[in-house]
C-alpha positions in Angstrom: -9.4 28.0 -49.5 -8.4 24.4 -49.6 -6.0 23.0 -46.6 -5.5 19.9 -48.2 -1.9 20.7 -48.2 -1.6 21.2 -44.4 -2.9 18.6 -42.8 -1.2 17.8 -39.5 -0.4 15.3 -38.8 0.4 14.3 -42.3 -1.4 11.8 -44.3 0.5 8.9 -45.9 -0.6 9.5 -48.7 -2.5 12.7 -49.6 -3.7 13.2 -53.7 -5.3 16.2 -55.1 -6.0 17.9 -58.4 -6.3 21.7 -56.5 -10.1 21.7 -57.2 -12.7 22.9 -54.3 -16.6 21.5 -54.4 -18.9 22.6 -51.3 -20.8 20.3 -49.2 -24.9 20.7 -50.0 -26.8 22.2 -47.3 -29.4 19.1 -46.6 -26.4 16.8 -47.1 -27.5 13.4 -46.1 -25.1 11.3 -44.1 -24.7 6.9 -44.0 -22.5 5.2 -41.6 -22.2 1.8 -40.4 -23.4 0.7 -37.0 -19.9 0.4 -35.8 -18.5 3.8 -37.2 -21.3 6.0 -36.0 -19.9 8.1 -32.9 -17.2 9.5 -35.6 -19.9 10.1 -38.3 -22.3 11.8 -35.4 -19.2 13.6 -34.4 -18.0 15.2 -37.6 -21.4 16.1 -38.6 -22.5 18.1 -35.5 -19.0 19.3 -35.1 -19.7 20.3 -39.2 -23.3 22.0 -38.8 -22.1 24.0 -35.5 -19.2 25.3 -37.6 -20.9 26.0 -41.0 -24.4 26.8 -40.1 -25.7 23.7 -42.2 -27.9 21.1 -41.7 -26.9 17.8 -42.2 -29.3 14.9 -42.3 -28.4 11.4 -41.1 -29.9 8.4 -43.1 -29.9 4.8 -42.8 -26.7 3.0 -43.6 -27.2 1.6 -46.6 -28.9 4.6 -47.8 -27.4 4.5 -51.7 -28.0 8.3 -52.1 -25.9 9.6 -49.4 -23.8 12.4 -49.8 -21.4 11.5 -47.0 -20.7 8.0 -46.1 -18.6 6.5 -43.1 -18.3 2.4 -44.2 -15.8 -0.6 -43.1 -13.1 -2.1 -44.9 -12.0 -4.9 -43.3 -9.1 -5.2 -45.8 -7.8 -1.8 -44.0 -5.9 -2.1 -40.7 -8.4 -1.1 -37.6 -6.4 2.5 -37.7 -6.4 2.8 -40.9 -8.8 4.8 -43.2 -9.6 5.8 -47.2 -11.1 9.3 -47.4 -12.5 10.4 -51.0 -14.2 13.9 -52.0 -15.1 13.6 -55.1 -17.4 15.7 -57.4 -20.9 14.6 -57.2 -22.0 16.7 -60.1 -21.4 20.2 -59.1 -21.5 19.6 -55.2 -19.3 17.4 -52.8 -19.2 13.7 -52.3 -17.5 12.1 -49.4 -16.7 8.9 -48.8 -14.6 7.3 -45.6 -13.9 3.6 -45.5 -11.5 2.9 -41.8 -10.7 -0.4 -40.8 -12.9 0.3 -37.4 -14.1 2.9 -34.9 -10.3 4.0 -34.7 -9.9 4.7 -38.1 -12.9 6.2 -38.2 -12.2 8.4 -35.9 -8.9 9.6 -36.9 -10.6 9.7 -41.2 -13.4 12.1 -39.1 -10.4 14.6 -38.0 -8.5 14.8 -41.4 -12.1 15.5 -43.1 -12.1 18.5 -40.9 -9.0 19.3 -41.6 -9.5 19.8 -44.6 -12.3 22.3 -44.4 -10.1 25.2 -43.3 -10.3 26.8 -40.0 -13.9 27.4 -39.9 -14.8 24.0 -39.5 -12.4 24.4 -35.8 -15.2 27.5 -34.9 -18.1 26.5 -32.3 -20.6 28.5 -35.0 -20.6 30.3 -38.3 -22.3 30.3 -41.4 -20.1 29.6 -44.4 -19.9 26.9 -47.0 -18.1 23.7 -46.5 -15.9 23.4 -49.0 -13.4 20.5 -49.4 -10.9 19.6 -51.9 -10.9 17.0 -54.5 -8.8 14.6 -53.2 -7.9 10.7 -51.8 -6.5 10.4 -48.6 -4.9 7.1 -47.6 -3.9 6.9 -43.9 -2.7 4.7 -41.3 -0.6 5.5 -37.8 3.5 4.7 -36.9 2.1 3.5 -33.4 -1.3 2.3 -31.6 -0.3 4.0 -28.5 -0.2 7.8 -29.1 -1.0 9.4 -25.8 -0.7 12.2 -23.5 -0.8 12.7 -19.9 -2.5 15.4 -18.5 -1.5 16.3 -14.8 -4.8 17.6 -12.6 -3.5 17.2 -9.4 -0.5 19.3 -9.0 -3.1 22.5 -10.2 -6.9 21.4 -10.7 -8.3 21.8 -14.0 -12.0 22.2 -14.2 -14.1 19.7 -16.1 -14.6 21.9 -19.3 -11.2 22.9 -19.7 -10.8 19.0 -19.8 -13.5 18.4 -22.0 -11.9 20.8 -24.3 -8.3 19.5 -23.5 -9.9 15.8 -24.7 -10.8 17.6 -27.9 -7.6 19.1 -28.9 -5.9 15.9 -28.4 -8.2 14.0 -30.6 -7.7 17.3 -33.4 -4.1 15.6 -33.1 -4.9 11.9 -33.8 -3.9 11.4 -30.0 -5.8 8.3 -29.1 -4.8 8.1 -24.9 -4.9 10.4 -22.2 -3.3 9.4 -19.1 -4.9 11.4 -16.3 -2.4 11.8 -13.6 -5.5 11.9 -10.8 -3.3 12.0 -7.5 0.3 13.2 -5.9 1.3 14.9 -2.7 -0.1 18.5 -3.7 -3.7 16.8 -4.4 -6.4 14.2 -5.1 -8.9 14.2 -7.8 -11.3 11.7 -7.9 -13.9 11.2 -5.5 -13.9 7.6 -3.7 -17.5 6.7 -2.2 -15.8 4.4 0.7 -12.9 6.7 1.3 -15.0 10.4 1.5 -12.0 11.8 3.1 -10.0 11.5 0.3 -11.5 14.8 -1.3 -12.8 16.0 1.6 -9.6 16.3 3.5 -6.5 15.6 -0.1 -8.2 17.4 -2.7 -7.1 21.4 -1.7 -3.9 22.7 -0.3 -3.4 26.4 1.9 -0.9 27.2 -0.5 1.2 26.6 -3.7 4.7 27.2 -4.4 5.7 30.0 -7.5 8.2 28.9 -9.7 10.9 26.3 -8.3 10.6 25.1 -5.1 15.2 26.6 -4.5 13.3 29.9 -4.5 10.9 29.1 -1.0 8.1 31.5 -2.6 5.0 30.5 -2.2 1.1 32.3 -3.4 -0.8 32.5 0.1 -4.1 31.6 -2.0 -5.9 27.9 -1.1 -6.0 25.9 -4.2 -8.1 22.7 -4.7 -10.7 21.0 -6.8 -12.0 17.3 -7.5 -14.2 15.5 -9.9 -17.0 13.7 -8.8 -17.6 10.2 -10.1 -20.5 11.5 -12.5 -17.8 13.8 -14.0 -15.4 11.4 -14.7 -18.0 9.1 -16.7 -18.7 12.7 -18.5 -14.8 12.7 -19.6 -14.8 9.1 -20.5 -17.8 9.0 -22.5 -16.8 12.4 -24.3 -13.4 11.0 -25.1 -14.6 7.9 -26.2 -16.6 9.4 -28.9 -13.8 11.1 -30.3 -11.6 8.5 -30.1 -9.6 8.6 -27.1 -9.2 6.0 -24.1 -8.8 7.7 -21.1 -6.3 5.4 -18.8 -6.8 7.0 -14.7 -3.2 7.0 -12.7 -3.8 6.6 -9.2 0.2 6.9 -7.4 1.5 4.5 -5.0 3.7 4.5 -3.3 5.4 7.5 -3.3 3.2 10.6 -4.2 0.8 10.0 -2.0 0.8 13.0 0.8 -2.0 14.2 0.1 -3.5 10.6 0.6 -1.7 10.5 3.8 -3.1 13.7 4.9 -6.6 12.3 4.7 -5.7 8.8 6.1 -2.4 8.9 7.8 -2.5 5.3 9.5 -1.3 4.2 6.0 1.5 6.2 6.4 4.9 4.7 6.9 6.1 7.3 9.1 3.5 8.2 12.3 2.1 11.6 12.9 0.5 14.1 11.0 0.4 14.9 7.5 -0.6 18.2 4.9 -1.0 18.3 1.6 1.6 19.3 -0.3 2.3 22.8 -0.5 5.3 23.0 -2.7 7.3 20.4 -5.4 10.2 17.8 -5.9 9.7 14.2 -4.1 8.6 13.7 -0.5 9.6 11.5 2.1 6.4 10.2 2.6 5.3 7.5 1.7 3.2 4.3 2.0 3.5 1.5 4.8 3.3 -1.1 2.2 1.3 -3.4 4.4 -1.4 -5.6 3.7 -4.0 -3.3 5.2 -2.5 -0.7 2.7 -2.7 -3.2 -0.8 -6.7 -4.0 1.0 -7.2 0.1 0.8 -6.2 0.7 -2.7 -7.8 -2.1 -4.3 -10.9 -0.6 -2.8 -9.9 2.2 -4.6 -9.0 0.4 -7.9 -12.5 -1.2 -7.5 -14.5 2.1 -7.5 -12.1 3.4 -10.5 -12.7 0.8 -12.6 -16.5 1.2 -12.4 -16.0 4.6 -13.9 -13.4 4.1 -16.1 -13.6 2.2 -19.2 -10.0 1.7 -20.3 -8.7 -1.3 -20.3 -5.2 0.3 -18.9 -5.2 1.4 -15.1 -2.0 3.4 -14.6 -0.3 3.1 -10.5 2.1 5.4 -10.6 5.1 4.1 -9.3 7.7 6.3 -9.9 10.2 8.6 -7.2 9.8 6.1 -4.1 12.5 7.1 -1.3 13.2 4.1 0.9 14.5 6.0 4.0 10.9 6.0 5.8 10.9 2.0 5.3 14.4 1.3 6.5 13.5 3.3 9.6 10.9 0.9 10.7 12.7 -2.3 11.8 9.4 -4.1 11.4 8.9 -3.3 7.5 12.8 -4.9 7.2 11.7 -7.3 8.6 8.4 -7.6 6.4 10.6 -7.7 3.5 13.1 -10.3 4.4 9.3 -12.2 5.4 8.1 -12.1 2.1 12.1 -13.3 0.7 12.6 -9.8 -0.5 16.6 -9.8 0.2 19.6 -8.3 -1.2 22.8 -9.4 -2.1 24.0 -9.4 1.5 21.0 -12.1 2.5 19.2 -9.0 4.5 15.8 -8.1 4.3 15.9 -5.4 1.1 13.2 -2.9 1.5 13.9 -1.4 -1.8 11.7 -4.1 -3.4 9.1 -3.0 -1.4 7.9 -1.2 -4.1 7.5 -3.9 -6.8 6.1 -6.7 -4.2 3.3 -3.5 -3.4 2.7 -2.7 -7.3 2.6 -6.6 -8.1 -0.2 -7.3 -5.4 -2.0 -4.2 -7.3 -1.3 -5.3 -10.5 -2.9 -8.7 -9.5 -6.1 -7.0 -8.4 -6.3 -5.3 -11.7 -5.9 -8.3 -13.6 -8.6 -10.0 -11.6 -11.2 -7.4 -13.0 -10.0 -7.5 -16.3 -7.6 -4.2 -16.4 -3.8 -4.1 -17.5 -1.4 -1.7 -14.9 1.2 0.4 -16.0 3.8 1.8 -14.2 6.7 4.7 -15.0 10.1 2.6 -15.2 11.4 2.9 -11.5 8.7 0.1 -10.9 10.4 -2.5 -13.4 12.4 -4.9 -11.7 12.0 -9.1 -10.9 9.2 -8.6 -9.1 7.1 -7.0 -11.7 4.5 -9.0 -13.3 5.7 -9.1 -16.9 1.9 -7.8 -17.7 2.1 -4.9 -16.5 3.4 -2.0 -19.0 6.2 0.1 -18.3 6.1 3.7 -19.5 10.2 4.9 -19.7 10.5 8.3 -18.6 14.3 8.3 -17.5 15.5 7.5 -21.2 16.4 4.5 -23.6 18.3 1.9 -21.8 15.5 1.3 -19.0 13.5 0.8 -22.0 16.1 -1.6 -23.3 16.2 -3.3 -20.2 12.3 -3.5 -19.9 12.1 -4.9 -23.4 14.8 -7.4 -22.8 12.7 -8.9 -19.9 9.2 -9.4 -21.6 7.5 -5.9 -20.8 5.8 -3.6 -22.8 6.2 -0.5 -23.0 5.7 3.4 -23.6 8.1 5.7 -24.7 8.1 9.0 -22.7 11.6 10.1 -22.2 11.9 13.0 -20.3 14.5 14.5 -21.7 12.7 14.7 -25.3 8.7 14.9 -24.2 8.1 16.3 -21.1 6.3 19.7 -23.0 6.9 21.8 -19.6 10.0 22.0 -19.9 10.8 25.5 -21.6 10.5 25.7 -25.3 13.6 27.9 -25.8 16.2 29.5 -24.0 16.0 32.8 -22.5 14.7 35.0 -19.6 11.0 35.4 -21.4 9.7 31.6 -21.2 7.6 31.5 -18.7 9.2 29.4 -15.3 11.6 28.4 -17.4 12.5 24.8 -15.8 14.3 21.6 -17.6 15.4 21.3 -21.0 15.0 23.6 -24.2 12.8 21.6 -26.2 11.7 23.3 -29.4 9.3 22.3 -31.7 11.7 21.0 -34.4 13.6 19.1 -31.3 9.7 17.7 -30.5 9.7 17.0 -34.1 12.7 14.9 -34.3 11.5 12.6 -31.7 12.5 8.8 -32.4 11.6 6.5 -29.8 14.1 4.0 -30.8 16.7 5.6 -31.9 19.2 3.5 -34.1 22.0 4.6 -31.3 20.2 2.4 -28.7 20.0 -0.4 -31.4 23.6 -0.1 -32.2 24.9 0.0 -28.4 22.6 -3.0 -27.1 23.2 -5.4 -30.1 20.7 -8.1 -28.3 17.8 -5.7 -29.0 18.4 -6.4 -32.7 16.4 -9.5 -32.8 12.5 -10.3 -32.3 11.9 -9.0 -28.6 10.1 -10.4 -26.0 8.5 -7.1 -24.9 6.7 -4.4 -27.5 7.0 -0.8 -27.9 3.1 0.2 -27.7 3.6 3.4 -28.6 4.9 7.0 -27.3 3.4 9.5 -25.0 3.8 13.0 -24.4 3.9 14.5 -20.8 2.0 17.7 -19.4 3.5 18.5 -15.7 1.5 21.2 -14.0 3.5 22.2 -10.9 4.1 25.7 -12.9 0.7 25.6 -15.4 -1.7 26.8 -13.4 -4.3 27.3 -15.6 -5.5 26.3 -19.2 -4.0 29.5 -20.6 -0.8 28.3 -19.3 -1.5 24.1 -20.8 -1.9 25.5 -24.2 1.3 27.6 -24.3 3.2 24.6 -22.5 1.7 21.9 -25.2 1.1 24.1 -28.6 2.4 24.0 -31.0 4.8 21.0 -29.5 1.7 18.8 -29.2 1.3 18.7 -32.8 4.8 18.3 -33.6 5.3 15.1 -31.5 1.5 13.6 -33.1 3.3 14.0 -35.9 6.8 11.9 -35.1 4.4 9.6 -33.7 1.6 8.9 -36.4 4.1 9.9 -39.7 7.6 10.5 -39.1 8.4 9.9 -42.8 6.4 13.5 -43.5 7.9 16.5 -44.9 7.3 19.7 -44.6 5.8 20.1 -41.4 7.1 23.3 -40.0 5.9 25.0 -43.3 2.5 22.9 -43.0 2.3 24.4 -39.2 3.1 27.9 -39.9 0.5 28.1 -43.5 -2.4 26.0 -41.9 -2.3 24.2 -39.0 -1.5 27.2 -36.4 -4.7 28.9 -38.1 -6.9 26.3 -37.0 -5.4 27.0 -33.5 -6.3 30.2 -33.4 -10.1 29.2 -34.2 -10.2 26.8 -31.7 -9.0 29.3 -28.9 -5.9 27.9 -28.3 -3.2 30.4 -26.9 -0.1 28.4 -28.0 3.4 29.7 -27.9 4.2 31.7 -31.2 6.9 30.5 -33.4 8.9 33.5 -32.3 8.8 33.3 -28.6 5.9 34.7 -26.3 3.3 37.2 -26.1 4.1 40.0 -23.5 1.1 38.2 -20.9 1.9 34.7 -21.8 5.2 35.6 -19.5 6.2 35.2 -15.7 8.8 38.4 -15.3 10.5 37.2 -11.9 9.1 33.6 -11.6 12.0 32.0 -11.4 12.5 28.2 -13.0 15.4 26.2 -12.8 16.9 25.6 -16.5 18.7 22.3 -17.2 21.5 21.9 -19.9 20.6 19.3 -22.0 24.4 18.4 -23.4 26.0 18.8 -20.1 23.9 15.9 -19.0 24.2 14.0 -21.7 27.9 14.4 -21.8 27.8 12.8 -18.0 25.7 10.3 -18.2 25.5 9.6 -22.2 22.3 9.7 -24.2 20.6 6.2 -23.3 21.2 6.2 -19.4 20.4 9.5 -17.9 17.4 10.7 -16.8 15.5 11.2 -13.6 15.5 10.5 -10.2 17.6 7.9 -8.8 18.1 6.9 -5.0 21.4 7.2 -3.9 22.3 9.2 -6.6 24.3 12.6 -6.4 21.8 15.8 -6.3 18.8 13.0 -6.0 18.0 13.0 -2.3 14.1 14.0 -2.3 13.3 17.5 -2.7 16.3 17.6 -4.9 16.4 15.8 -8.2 17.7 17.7 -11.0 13.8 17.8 -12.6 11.4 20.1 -13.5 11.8 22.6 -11.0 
């Protein structure tokens, strides 16, 4: 059966005449020294699902059934796929700009072979339409972040995580590594780090109002090796993997393993439960010498030229305690309005200093949007959570940045109301509401007319956000992020496209199911995919809005009603 139809996301441009030619067992494949990890990729991916053997050639080899070349004409996302009928049997042929093109042409060619060709092993003909596919993304940034440190997901489930996000044309994963309930990555000069911050005695059940908790240790980390494993498996497919270590809020469980860093004395656990704590960094200069030993060992494994810090819910109270760090910040000419030392910027002196380290090994930082401020480096990439007019604001001064508001992408919020989604917590946010995602929406052009002209600052792209304090496993990931993941690769790579929820329901959810993927059905969820008394803590969408208006709400604000720590209206 031909899927040419159904492709998700959707083409640009997409022509067929209905006919269906096989692929020839024996197949030989061409591609050019610079497209070969996508041609390597769809052929084994190809002979594992089919049963056929496929034989790579040289890459000029003229008698080549399949061919992956460059066009340097063609944008370096963009690709030209072709089957064509090479007397009774298929012909392929994929031109792409580059490697990402490439990449993103190898995906659509499966695609197109049905289902199967999402199986780890079968025996069945490859057969693809006759068609011409002409391609090209909205965006260069189209990420996801994956969080591993509020539950631990093992390596394979990772692995397999990386390729369902490449399935999707996703080209980043942000891998939030580190938080107050745990730390991931193992740090040679600072063993305790995983030793002591990588496992908890507990976790909380549902939201933290509730005061429930499982009585079952939970932990896990990944060891250098294994993080060169993820890297080099998601680079094959496609996908830079950018590493967010948090500072400086987030960081109990860091404080747990070393608590001299801490700004407030004593002892410290890892985090048993959710919301924001109190503790956080002493932003000192022993502190900024820790984490760019850190930063050092992280970007020896990672190869992305994006290091992500974190930066995001930092309460201030534990710094205005200590007369000293006032006085630290009125050192450095961090004041207020009222000449005093203002502790508050803190935080963007801290990030700065690590931004500065990054940028002496050849790395960019980003930080979620409470970091943007004048003492931000204008370098350094802000990813807007909290909604548009941060973004504005960011724009306006020369940033960067990545959409990610939370009130549209955060994919753990629930995906409909009602008592049967699972910990139901934040927003309802469907898959047509996923679908209708516009990262600059002509409301926030209209209201900020200065943002009409050529902008100092860039929108990179948009990213998608997988919170884990209530998925706990990878059963519970796929019903959180499918089917909305492919809806929002979709407002992200072709918003123009029709037709998607019919091209989800006909095709696209089929080649979920061969892939293993337990997703949320269109019509709400199995009996096992729910969490009878779990309770979550459901947000109203339009109340908010109404309050706050469209472009300024969102997250956690000091000094805001209903934000001291522990109690920001978020996910639960």
């Amino acid at each position: 059966m031909p899927y040419a139809a159904d492709v998700v996301p959707a083409p640009v441009s997409l022509r067929t005449d209905g006919e269906v030619l096989a692929l020839r067992d024996g197949a030989r494949i061409a591609a050019d020294p610079d497209l070969r990890d996508a041609a390597r990729w769809w052929r084994r991916a190809s002979e594992d699902a089919f049963g056929l053997d496929l034989v790579p050639t040289g890459p000029s080899d003229p008698d080549a059934d399949v061919t992956f070349g460059v066009d340097t004409a063609l944008p370096a996302d963009g690709y030209r796929v072709t089957v064509a009928d090479g007397g009774g049997h298929a012909v392929v042929r994929v031109v792409a700009g580059a490697a990402a093109g490439a990449h993103a042409a190898a995906q659509t060619l499966r695609q197109l072979a049905g289902p199967q060709a999402f199986r780890r092993a079968g025996r069945a003909a490859l057969a693809l339409p006759v068609v011409t596919v002409d391609d090209g993304p909205r965006f260069g940034w189209r990420g996801v972040l994956l969080d591993v440190a509020r539950h631990f997901l093992p390596k394979a489930d990772v692995l397999r995580f990386v390729d369902l996000a490449a399935a999707h044309h996703l080209n980043v994963l942000q891998l939030h590594l580190t938080d107050d309930q745990g730390w991931r990555i193992e740090v040679e000069r600072y063993p305790r780090l995983t030793e002591v911050g990588s496992w908890r005695h507990e976790s909380g059940v549902g939201t933290w109002r509730a005061e429930r908790y499982d009585g079952r240790p939970h932990g896990g980390c990944y060891t250098r090796d294994d993080l060169r494993e993820i890297v080099a498996y998601a680079r094959e497919r496609g996908v830079t993997v950018v590493p967010e270590i948090g500072s400086p809020g987030h960081v109990q469980a860091l404080l747990t393993a070393y608590p001299e860093l801490a700004a407030r004395p004593g002892t410290h656990e890892v985090r048993t439960t959710w919301g924001i704590s109190e503790d956080v960094i002493d932003p000192s200069d022993a502190a900024v010498d820790f984490f760019a030993g850190v930063l050092d060992e992280v970007c020896e494994v990672f190869d992305s030229p994006f290091v992500a810090l974190g930066g995001d819910e930092v309460p201030t109270t534990a710094w205005r305690e200590r007369p000293d760090i006032v006085a630290r910040a009125a050192g450095l000419g961090l004041v207020g309005p009222d000449g005093e030392g203002d502790v508050a910027r803190l935080h963007g002196w801290f990030l700065a200093r690590l931004a500065e380290h990054l940028r002496s090994k050849g790395r960019r930082a980003v930080v979620w949007d409470e970091a943007f401020g004048p003492d931000l480096p204008r370098d350094v990439v802000v990813t807007c959570w909290r909604g548009h007019a941060v973004a504005a604001d960011a724009l306006a001064a020369g940033h960067d940045v990545v959409m990610a508001p939370e009130q549209q992408v955060y994919l753990d919020h629930r995906a409909a109301d009602g008592d049967d989604e699972p910990v139901p917590v934040g927003f309802v946010r469907t898959v047509a509401d996923v679908r209708a995602f516009e990262p600059l929406p002509a409301g926030l052009l209209e209201a900020r007319p200065e943002l009409a002209g050529d902008l100092p600052g860039t929108v990179l792209g948009a990213q998608a956000q997988l919170w884990s304090e209530h998925l706990d496993s990878a059963r519970r990931v796929d019903y959180a992020a499918f089917p909305r993941l492919a809806a929002f690769a979709e407002a992200v790579w072709n918003p123009a496209a029709p037709g998607f929820d019919e091209r989800l329901r006909d095709g696209h959810l089929a080649r979920l199911d061969a892939a293993g993927v337990e997703y949320r059905p269109l019509d709400g969820p199995r009996p096992w995919q729910q969490r009878p008394g779990v309770a979550g803590w459901p947000r109203d969408l339009g109340a908010e809005r109404a309050a706050a208006g469209w472009a300024g709400m969102g997250g956690w604000v000091e000094g805001r009603d209903g934000a001291e720590p522990g109690k920001r209206p978020g996910r639960g």
